[in-house]
Every structure is written in structure tokens, then in C-alpha cells.
N, C-alpha and C positions, 0 to 999 in steps of 0.2 A: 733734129739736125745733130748728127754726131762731128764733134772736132779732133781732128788727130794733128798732131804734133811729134816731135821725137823729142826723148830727153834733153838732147844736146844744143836746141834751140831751146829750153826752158829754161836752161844755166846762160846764155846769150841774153837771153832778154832778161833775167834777173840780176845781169851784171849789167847791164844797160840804165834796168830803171834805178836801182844801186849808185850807179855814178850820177844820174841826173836829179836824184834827190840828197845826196852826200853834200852834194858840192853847194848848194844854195845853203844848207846847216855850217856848212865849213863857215861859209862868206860869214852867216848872219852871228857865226862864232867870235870871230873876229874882229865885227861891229862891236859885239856887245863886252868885248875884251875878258872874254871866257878864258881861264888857267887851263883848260884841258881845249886846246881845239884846234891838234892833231885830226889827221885824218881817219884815222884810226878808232878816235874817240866820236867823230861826228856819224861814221857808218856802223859804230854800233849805240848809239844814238838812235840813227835812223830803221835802224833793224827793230831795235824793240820797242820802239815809238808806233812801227807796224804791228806787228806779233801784240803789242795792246790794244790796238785800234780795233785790229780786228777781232778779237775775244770780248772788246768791250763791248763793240756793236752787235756780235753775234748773240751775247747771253743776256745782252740787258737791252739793246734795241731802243728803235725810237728817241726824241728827242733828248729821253735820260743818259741813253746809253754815247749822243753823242755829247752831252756834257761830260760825262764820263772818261768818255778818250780824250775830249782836252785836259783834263785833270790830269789824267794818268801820263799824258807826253811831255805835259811839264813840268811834272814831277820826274819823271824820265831823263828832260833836258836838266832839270836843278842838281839832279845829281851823277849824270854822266860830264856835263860839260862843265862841272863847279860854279855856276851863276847864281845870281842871288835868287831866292824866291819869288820874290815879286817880278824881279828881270823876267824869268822862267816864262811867266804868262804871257808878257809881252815880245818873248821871243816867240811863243808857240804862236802868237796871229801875225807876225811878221813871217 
């Protein structure tokens, strides 16, 4: 089954799912009384918190590989959104 799409739906829906993952990092910035948590700071936040998720799971896979991307997103959130380390964890399962 081949999928066709056009470009221009591909940017629609990657601003779509963009704002509907932004915006709960914004919030839970907010809670956690993060110095950076600008919008700005929570969408690239969420950007590279992807871009590792997915390299993590791709090249290490398996149960490792998803401990891995939590490592790597809260270490991601600790130092994009200035939170404490330990906060980091507990923001990455909320």
C-alpha cells in the first residue's frame, strides 16, 4: 500500500503536532518554575527531545534503547529549560 501526501500537508501536520506537544511542556514549565519556559525554549525542547527519541530507539532499540530516550530528554529538559536534575526526571514522566 503506497501513501501519497504532498509536501504542504506534511508542514500542517508538523505544526499541528508541534503545538500540541509545546504547549503541555510549556504548562508543566511553568509548574515546575523553570527560568527558561518561553515558548520558544519549550519547542525546541520538544524538537530535540524527538530528534533523540528517535535516534535513540532507532540505533539501540529495545527496552535499552527506551531507557535511553528517557535519559537523553531529561537531560534535554535540564538543560534547555534550566531545571534541576533531579526535577528533569520527574518532569520527563509528568
Amino acid at each position: 500500500m503506497e501513501v501519497n501526501f504532498s509536501t504542504d500537508s506534511w508542514w500542517i501536520i508538523t505544526l499541528i503536532l508541534m503545538l500540541f506537544t509545546t504547549i503541555p511542556v510549556k504548562i508543566g514549565a511553568t509548574l515546575f518554575n523553570a527560568p527558561n519556559k518561553k515558548l520558544i525554549h519549550c519547542a525546541l525542547a520538544v524538537a530535540l527531545g524527538t530528534i533523540s527519541a528517535v535516534l535513540c530507539l532507532q540505533f539501540i532499540g529495545g527496552f535499552t534503547g527506551l531507557f535511553a530516550t528517557f535519559i537523553a530528554i531529561s537531560i534535554i529538559y535540564w538543560y534547555i529549560l534550566q531545571i534541576s536534575f533531579a526535577s528533569s526526571f520527574a518532569f520527563t514522566i509528568v
